[in-house]
C-alpha positions in Angstrom: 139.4 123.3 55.1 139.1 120.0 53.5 138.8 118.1 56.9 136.2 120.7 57.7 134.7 119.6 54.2 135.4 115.7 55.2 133.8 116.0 58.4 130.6 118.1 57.4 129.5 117.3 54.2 131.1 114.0 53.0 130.6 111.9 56.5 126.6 113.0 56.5 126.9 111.6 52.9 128.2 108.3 53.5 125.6 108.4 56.8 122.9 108.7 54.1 124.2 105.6 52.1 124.8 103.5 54.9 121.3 103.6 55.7 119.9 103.0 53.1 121.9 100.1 52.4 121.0 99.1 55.5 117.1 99.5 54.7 117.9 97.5 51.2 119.8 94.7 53.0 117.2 94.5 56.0 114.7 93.9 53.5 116.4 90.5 52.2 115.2 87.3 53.8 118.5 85.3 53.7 121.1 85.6 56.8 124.0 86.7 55.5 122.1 90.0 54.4 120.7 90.7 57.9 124.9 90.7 58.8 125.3 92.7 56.1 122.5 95.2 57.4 124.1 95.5 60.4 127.6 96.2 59.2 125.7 98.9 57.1 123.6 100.5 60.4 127.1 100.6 62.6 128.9 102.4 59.1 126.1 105.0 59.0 125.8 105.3 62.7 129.8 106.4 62.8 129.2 108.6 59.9 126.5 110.6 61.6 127.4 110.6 64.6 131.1 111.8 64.2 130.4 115.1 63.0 128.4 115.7 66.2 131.0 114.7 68.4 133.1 117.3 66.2 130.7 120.4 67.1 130.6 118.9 71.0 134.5 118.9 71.0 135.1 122.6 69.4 132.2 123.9 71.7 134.2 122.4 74.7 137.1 123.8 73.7 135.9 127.0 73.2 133.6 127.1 76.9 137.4 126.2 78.4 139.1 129.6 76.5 136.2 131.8 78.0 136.6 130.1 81.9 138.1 133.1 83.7 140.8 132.1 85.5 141.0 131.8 89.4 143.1 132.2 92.3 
């Protein structure tokens, strides 16, 4: 239950910060806060997109249990 917690409501959390650390960093003029945009953008990237890849994985996994099988 808490990885289920982790992965659904904390990740899309942290997703949430990351960008908009990555809007307050982007806005900055000086280099080392365009770098620090991007490390922000790939953080909240990861963060949203691993629940997804959660729901695609358990999907799959459920479509192979309900392949009848043949032969």
């Amino acid at each position: 239950m808490a990885a289920l917690r982790f992965v659904f409501i904390t990740l899309p959390c942290l997703a949430v910060v990351g960008f908009t650390c990555f809007a307050a960093f982007r806005a900055r003029k000086h280099e080392i806060f365009k770098v620090s945009a991007h490390t922000c953008l790939y953080f909240g990237l990861t963060c949203a997109l691993v629940p997804v890849g959660a729901v695609v994985w358990i999907s799959s996994l459920r479509a192979r249990d309900r392949v009848p099988p043949t032969g």
